[in-house]
C-alpha positions in Angstrom: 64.5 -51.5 36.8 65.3 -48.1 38.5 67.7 -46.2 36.2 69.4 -44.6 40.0 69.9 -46.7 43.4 71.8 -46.3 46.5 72.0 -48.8 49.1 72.7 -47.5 52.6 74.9 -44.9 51.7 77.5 -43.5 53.6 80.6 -41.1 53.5 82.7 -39.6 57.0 84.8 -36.5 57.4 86.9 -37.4 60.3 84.2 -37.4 63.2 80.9 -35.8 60.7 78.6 -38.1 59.5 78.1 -36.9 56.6 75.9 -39.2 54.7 74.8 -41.8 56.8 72.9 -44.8 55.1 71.3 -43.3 52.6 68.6 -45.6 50.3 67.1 -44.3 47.5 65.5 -45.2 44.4 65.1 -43.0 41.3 63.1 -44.3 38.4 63.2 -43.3 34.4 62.0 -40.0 33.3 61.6 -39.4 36.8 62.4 -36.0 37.7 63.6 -36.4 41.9 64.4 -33.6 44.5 66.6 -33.8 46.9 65.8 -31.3 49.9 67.0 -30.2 53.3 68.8 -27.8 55.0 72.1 -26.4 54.9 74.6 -29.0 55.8 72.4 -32.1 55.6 74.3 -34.0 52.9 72.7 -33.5 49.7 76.0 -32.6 48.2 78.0 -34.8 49.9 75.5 -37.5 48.3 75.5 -35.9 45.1 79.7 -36.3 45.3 79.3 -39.8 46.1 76.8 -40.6 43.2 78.8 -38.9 40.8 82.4 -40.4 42.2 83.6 -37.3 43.1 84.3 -38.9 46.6 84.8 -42.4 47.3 82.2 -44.2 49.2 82.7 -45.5 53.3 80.0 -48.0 53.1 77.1 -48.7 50.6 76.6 -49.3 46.6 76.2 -46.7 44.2 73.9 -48.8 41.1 73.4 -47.6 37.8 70.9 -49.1 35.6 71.7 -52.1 37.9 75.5 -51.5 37.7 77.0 -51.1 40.2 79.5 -47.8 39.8 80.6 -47.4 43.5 84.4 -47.9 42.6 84.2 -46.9 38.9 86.9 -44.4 38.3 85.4 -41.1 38.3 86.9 -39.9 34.8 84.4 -42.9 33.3 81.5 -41.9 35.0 80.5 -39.5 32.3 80.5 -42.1 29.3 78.6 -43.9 31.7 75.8 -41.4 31.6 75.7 -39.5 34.3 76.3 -35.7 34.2 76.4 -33.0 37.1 76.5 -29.2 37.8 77.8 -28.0 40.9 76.3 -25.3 43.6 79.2 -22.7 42.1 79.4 -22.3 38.6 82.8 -23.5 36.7 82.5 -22.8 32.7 85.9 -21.3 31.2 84.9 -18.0 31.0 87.2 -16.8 28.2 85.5 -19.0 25.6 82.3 -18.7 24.2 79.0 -20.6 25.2 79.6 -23.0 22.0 82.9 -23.7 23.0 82.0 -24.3 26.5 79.4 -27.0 25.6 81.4 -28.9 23.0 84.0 -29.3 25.9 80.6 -31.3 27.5 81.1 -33.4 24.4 84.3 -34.5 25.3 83.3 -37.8 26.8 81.8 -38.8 23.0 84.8 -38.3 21.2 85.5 -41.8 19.9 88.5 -40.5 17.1 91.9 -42.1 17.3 94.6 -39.6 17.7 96.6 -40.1 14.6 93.0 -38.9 13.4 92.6 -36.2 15.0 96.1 -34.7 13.7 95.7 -35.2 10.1 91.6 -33.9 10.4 90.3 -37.2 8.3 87.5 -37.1 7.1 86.0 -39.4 9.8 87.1 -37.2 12.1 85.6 -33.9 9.9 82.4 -36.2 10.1 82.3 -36.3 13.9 83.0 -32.7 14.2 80.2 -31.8 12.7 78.2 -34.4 14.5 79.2 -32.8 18.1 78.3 -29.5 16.2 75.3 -30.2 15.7 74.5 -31.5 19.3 75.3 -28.3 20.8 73.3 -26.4 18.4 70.4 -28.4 19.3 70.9 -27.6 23.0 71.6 -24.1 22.4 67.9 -23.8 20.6 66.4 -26.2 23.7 68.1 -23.6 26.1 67.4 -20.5 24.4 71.0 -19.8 23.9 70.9 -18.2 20.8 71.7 -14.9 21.4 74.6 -16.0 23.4 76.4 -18.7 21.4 79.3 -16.3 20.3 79.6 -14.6 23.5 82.3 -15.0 25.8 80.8 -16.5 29.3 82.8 -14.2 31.3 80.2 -11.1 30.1 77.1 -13.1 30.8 74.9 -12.4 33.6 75.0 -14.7 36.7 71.6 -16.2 35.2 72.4 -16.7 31.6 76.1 -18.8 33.1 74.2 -21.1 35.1 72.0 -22.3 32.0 75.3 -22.7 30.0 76.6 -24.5 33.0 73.2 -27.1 32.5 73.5 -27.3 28.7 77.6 -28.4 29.3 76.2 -31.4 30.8 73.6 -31.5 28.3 76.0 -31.8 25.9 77.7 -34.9 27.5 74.3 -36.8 26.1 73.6 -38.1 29.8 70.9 -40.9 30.9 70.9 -39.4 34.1 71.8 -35.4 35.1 72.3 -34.2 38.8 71.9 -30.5 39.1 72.9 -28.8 42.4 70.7 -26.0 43.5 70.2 -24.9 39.7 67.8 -22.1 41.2 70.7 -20.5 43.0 71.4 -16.8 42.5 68.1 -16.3 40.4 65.3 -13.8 40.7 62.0 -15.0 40.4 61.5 -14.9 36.8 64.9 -16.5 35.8 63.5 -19.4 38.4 59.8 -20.2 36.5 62.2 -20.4 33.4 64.9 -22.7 34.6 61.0 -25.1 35.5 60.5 -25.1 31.9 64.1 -26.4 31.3 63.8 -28.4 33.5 60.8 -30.1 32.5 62.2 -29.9 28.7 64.9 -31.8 29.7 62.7 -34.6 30.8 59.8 -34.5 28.5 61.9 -33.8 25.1 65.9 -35.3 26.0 64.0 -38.2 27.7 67.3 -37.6 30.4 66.3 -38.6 33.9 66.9 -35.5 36.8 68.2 -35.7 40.2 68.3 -31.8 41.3 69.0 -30.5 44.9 67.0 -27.6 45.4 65.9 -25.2 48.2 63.2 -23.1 46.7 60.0 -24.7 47.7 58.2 -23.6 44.6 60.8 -25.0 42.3 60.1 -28.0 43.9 56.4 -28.2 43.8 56.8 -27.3 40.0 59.0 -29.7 38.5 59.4 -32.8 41.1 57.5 -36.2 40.8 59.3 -37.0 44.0 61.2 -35.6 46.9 63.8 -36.7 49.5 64.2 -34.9 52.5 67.2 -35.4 54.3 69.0 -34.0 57.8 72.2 -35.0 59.4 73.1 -36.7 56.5 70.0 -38.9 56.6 66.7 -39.5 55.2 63.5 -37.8 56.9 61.5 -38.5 54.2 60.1 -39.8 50.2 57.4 -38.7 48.5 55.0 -36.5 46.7 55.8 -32.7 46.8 52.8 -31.8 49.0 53.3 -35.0 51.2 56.6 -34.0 52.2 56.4 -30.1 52.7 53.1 -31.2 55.2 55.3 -33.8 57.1 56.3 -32.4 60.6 59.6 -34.0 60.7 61.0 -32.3 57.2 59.3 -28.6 58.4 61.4 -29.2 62.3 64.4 -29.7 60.1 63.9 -26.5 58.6 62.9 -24.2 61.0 65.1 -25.9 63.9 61.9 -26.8 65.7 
């Protein structure tokens, strides 16, 4: 069973169609692009997937459940996480504290427990603890665990932004243009993560992504999309070669 489907999709802004009928299917340890230009939906769809906007028309499935009207505070503990295009970390805290807020959704202590510190709730402390400590070492975060976000660079933020959602323990984890902002050396790294995230989390990826050799790198699949529509699925080099997905590019 797909872990991800969609069933003709679709979400309106007044007259803009902004997603219009979108069908896709996205299977385990898949790692699946989503591509097109500026304005053709991808986020919009990403919103919709992750309930940040309420459907028009359409299912949203999960592992075959359907999560179209699930309220969008569950959707974490569901297992699904998400960064977004611009970064938002508290940047007065340090990296750990940033991603054991991504634990928040796995907090399972009662509150009278959580005031009196039980021992349970000492127990699940250090559980979450070590969680984060095992993304830090995943991410390379070591150096930066104690350091306030607000003095990282742009680069090192948007990796603390990925290991927050990390952090939430997710089945599935949409990533919105994770490449963003970084130079070219920065972007071969966050292909490693990537991949790591896959290969050694077992956590399924959905990333939107408009570097081309990004894509090529990490995807298994790619869906090109326009006008809030699908061009095109399929291999990397099948869809970069297909005339309709380099016309929506270059406005041919």
């Amino acid at each position: 069973m797909s872990l991800l489907q969609t069933h003709r999709l679709a979400r309106s802004f007044g007259g803009i169609r902004a997603v219009r009928d979108v069908s896709l299917t996205v299977e385990p340890g898949e790692i699946f692009t989503i591509i097109g230009p500026n304005g053709a939906g991808k986020t919009t769809l990403f919103n919709l997937i992750s309930r940040v906007y309420d459907a028009d028309a359409g299912q949203v499935l999960l592992d075959g459940q359907d999560i179209t009207r699930v309220p969008p505070h569950r959707v974490a503990a569901l297992g699904v996480a998400r960064t977004f295009q611009n970064i938002e970390l508290f940047e007065r805290s340090t990296v750990l504290d940033n991603l054991l807020v991504g634990r928040h959704c796995r907090a399972r202590a009662a509150p009278l427990s959580e005031l009196f510190f039980t021992r349970a709730n000492r127990r699940a402390e250090v559980a979450h603890r070590d969680k984060v400590e095992q993304i830090i070492e995943l991410l390379d975060l070591q150096a930066h665990r104690d350091t306030t976000v607000g003095a990282l660079a742009y680069g090192v933020r948007k990796v603390v932004e990925i290991g927050r959602a990390l952090a939430a323990e997710p089945r599935l984890v949409l990533l919105d243009e994770p490449s963003s902002g970084l130079n070219a050396e920065e972007t071969e790294d966050m292909s490693f993560w990537i991949r790591d995230i896959r290969d050694d989390l077992g956590i399924t990826v959905v990333l939107i992504e408009h570097d081309m050799r990004l894509v090529d790198l990490v995807s298994d699949r790619v869906l090109a999309m326009d006008r809030g529509a699908v061009l095109a699925v399929g291999a990397p080099a099948q869809i970069m070669a297909d005339a309709r997905v380099v016309d929506a590019y270059l406005g041919g």
